[in-house]
C-alpha positions as CSV (number, residue, x, y, z in Angstrom):
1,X,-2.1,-1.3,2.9
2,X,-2.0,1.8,1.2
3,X,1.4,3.6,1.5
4,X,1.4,6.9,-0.5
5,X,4.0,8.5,2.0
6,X,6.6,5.9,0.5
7,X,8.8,7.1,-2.3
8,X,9.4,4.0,-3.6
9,X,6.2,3.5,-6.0
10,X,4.1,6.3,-6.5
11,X,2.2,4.2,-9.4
12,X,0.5,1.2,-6.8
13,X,-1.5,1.0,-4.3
14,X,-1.5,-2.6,-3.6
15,X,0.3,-4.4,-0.5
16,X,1.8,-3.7,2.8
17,X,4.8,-1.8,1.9
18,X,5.2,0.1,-1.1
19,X,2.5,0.7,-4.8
20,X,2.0,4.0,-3.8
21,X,0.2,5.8,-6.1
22,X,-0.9,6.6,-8.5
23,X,-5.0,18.0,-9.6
24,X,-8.7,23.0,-15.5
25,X,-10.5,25.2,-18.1
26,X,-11.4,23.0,-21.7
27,X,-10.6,25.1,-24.9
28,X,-13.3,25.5,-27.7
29,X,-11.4,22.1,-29.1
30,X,-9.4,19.6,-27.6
31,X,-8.3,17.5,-30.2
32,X,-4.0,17.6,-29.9
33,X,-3.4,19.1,-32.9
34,X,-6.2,21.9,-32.3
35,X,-4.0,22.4,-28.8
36,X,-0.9,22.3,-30.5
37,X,-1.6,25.0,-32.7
38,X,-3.6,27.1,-31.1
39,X,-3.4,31.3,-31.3
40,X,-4.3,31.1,-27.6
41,X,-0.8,29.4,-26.7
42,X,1.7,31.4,-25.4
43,X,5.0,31.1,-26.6
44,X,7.1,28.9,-29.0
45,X,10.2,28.6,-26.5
46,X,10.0,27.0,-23.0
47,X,6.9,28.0,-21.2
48,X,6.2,29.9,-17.8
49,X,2.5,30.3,-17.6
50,X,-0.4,28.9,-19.7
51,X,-3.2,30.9,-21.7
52,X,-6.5,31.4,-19.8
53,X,-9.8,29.8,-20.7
54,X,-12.9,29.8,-20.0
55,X,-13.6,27.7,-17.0
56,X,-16.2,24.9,-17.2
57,X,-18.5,24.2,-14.0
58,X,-19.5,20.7,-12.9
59,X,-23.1,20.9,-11.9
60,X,-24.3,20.5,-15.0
61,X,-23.6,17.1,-15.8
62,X,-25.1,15.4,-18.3
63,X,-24.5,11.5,-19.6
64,X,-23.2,11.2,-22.8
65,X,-23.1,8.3,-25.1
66,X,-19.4,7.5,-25.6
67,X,-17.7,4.8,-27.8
68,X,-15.2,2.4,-27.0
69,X,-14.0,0.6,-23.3
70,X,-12.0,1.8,-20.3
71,X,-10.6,0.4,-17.4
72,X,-10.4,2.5,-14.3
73,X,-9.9,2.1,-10.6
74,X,-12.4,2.5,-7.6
75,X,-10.3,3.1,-3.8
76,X,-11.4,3.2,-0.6
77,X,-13.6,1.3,2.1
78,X,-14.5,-2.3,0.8
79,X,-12.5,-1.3,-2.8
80,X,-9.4,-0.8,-0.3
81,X,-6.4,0.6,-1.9
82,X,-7.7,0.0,-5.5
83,X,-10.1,-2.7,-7.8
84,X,-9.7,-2.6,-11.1
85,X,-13.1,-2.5,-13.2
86,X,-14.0,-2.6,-16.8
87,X,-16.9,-0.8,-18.4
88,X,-18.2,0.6,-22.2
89,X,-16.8,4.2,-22.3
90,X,-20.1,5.4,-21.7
91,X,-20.3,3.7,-18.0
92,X,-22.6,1.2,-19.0
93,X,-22.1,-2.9,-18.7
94,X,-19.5,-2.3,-15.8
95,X,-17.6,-5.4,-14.6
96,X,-15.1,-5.9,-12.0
97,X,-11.5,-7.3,-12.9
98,X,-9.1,-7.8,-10.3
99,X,-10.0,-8.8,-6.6
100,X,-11.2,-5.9,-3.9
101,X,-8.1,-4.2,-3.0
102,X,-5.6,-6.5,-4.5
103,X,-4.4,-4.2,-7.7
104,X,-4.0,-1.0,-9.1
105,X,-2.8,1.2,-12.3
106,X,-4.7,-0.8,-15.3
107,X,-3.0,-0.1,-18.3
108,X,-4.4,-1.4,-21.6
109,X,-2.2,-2.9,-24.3
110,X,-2.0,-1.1,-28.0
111,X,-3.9,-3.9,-29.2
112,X,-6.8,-3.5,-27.1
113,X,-6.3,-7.4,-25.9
114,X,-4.5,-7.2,-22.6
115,X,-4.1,-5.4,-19.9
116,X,-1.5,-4.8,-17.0
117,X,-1.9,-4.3,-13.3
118,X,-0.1,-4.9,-10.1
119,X,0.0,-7.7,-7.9
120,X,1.3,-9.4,-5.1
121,X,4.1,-11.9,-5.4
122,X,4.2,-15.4,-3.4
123,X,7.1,-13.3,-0.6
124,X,5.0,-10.3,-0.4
125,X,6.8,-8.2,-2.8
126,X,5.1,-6.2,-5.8
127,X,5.2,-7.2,-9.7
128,X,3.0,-6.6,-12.7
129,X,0.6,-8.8,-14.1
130,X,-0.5,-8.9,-17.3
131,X,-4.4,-10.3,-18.0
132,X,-5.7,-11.5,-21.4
133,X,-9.4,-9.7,-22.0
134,X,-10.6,-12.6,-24.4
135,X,-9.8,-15.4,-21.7
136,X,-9.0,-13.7,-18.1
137,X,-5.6,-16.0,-18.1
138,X,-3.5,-14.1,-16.3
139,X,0.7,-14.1,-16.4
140,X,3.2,-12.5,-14.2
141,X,6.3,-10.6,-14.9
142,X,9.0,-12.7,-12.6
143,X,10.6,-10.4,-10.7
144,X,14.5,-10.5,-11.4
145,X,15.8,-11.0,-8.4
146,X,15.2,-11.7,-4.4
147,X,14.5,-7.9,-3.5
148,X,13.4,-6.4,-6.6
149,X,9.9,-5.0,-7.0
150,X,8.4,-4.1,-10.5
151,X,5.7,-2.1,-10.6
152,X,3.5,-0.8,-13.7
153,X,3.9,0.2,-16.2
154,X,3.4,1.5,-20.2
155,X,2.8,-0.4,-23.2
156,X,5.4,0.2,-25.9
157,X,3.5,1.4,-28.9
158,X,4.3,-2.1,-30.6
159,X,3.4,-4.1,-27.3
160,X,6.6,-6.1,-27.7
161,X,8.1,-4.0,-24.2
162,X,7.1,-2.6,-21.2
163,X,8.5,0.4,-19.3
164,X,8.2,-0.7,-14.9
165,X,9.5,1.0,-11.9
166,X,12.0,-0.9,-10.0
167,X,12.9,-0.1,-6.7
168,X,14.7,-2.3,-4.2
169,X,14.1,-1.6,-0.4
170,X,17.5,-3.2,0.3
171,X,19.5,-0.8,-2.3
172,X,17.6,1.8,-3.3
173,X,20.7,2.7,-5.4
174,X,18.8,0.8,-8.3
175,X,15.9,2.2,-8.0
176,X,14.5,3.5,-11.4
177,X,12.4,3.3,-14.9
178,X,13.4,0.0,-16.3
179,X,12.2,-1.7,-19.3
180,X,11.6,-5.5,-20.1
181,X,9.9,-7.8,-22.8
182,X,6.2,-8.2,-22.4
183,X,6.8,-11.9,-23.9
184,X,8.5,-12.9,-20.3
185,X,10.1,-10.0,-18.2
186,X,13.7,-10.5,-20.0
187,X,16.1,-8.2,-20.7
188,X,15.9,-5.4,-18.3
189,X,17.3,-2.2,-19.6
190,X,17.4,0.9,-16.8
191,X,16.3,4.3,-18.3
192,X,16.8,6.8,-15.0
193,X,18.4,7.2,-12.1
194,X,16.0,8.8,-9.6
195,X,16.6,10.7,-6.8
196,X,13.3,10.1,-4.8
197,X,10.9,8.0,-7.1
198,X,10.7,8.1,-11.1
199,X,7.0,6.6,-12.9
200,X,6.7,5.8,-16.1
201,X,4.5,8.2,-17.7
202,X,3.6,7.1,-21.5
203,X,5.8,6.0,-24.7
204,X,5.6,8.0,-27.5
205,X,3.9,7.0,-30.6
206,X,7.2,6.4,-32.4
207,X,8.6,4.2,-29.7
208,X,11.9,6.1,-29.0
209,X,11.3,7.9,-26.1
210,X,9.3,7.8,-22.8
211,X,8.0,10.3,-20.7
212,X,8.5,10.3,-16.8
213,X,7.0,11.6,-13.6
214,X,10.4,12.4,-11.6
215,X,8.8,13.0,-7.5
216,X,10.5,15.8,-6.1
217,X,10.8,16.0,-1.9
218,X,7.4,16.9,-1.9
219,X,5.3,13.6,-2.2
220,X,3.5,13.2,-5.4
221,X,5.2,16.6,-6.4
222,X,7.2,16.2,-9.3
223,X,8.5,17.2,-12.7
224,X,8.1,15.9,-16.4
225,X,10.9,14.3,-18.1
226,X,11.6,12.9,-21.5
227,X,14.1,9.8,-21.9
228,X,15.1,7.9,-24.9
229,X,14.7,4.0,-24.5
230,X,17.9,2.8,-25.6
231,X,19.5,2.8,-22.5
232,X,21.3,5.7,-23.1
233,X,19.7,7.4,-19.6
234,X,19.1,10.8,-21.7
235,X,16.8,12.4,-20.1
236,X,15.6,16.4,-20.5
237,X,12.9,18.1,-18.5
238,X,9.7,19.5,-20.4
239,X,7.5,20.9,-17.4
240,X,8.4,24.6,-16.9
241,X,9.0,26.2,-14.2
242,X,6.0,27.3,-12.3
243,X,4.0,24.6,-13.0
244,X,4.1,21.9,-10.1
245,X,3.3,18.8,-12.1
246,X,1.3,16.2,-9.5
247,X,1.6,12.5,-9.8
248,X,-1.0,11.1,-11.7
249,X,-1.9,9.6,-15.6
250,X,0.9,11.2,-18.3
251,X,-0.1,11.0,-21.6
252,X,0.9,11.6,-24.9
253,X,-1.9,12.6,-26.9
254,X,-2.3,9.4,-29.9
255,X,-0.6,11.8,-32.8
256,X,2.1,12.4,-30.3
257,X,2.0,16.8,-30.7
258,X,1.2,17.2,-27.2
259,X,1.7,15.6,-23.6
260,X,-1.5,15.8,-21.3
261,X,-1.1,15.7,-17.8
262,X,-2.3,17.3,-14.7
263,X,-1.0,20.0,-11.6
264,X,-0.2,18.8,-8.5
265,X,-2.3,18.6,-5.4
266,X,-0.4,21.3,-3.8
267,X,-2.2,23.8,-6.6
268,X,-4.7,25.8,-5.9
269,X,-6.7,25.1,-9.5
270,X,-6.4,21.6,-9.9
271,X,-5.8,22.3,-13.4
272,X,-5.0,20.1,-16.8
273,X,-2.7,21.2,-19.2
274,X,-1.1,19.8,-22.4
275,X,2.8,20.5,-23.5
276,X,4.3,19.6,-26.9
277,X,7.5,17.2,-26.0
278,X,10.2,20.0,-26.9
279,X,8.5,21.9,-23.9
280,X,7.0,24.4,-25.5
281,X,3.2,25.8,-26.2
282,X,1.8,25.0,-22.5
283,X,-1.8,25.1,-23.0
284,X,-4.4,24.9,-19.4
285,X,-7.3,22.8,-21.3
286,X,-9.1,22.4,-18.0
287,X,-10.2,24.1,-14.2
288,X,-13.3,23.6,-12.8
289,X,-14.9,26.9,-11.5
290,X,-16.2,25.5,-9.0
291,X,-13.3,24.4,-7.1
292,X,-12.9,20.8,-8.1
293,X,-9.3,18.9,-8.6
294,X,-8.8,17.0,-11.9
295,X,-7.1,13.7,-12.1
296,X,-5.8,11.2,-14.2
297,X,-6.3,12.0,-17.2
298,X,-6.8,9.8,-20.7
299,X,-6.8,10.6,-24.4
300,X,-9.8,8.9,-26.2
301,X,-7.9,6.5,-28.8
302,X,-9.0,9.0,-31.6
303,X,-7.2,12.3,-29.5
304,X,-10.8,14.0,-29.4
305,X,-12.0,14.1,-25.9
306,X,-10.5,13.8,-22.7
307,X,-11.4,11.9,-19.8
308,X,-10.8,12.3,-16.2
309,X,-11.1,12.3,-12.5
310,X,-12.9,15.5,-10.5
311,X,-12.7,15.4,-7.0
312,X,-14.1,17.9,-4.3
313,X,-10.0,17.9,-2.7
314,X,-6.8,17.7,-4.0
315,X,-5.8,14.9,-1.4
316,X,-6.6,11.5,-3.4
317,X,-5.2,9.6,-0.3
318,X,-9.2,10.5,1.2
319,X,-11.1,8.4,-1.2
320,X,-14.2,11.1,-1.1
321,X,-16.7,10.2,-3.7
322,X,-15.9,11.5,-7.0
323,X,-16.7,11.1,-10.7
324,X,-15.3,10.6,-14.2
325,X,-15.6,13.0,-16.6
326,X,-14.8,14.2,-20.5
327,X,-14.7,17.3,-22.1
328,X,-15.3,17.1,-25.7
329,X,-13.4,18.0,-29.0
330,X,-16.5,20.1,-30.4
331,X,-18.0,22.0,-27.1
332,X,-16.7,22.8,-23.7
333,X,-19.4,20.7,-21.7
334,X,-18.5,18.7,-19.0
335,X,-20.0,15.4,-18.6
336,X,-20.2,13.3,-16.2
337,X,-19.1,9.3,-17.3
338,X,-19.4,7.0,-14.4
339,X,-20.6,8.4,-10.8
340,X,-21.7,7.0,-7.4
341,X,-21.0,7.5,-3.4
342,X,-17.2,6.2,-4.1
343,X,-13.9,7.2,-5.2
344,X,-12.6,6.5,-9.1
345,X,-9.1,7.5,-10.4
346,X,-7.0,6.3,-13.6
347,X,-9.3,5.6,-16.5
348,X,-7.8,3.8,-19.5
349,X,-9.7,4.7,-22.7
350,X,-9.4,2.2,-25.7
351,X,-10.9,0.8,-28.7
């Protein structure tokens, strides 16, 4: 089922033929604002390289009592391509959500009450769900048309829209970021214009604009871009050069001064870094010393800690057991969240 070769939906793993997908040293603070402004970023214009940190090591991995809920995902042997689960922040009172194998990329509304996900349609092809946590009734986005796919997905800030990647395997001319009411899939507005696979990354906390994940040639190898969401297709690139951005979790930090998001799995570091949305003041805020690939990575909903995925390879598509993680606003521990002989990626943090 799992088809992360496929350019056409690097956010999914669900179905036959396409939800493809959805690697760092932490600074003395890694609260946004802290990174933004830091004397250890390097530049004010458009950045090359990041300042170096002091690398944190992931034997020592202690639990840590978190607050809050997140949603993550769990791949490989009976989880299949992905299951969506549900636990406190802190790992405890773990639940699954969505059936073994059947849906991927959980993304948890602004209100804290629903959540989105993919899922099959009745021909086979791939839409997004969205699931209310008080009462498990679940909706689906109707697809718009008899070879359109829609796959998740980010909450706008006010929960009123949601930003989906459509791609058509019959006309891939109109594949691309598109965004549609929450309410009932109406009114589909196209942001981008890809030319292998765009993902919506993460609104900003204004609204106006929305950060991407363009894929280059190289699968799950890509670039960050900024686009406004009035249909204007404006779009300007923020990652600099240098810095292979990998496909992954993109997200602006809650007070919207910096973008967090991780380097690809052709890097050597695995790294996570932070840039502010003009593309300036790159900042590494995480690589594992010893030799570990972070992934996925999540703001806690007050900006203080980050969460994420640290995996012994780069190549997710293996499924080796893995664990999720935060480094902390106030120390540069690691911690280990939620462990276990399987394989976790995209952990959603929220209130």
């Amino acid at each position: 089922m799992e088809n992360r070769g496929s350019p056409r939906l690097l956010v999914g793993l669900v179905v036959v033929v396409l939800i493809v997908g959805c690697n760092g040293t932490p600074p003395s603070a890694v609260s946004p604002t802290a990174l933004a402004s830091s004397s250890a970023v390097v530049s004010s214009t458009p950045a090359t390289q990041a300042s170096p940190s002091v690398a944190a090591s992931s034997a020592t991995m202690p639990m840590v009592q978190l607050q809050g809920r997140i949603v993550f995902a769990r791949a490989g042997e009976r989880y299949g391509d992905e299951t969506i689960f549900m636990a406190n922040a802190d790992g405890s009172d773990e639940r699954q959500m969505t059936d073994l194998g059947k849906s991927c990329c959980g993304r948890v509304s602004p209100a804290g009450t629903q959540i989105l996900y993919s899922i099959s349609s009745d021909d086979g092809r791939i839409t997004t769900a969205i699931e209310n946590l008080d009462n498990g009734i679940v909706r689906s986005i109707p697809l718009p048309d008899a070879t359109a796919n829609l796959g998740p997905g980010a909450w706008a800030p006010d929960g009123k829209r949601l930003a989906l990647q459509l791609w058509d395997d019959t006309d891939p001319s109109r594949d691309g970021v598109y965004t549609v009411r929450a309410s009932d899939g109406a009114d589909l507005v196209r942001l981008t214009d890809p030319g292998v696979a765009d993902i919506p990354g993460g609104y900003a906390p204004d609204g106006a604009q929305l950060v991407v994940f363009r894929e280059s040639n190289v699968q799950s190898v890509g670039e960050l871009l900024l686009v406004n969401v009035d249909g204007s297709r404006d779009l300007r690139r923020i990652s600099p050069d240098g810095v292979p951005v990998g496909f992954g979790s993109v997200r602006y930090a809650p007070d919207g001064s910096v973008i967090l998001f991780q380097e690809a799995r052709t890097s050597s570091t695995g790294a996570l870094y932070t840039i502010r949305p003009d593309g300036t003041n790159l900042r590494k805020v995480f690589e594992d010393v010893d030799g570990k690939f972070a992934s996925h990575p999540t703001w806690s909903p007050d900006g203080s800690m980050i969460m994420f995925a640290l995996s012994p390879v780069a190549n997710d598509f293996e499924h080796r057991p893995n664990g999720l993680y935060v480094i902390g606003a106030d120390d540069t521990e690691l911690r280990l969240v939620v462990g276990g002989r399987d394989f976790k990626r995209e952990p959603e943090w929220f209130e």
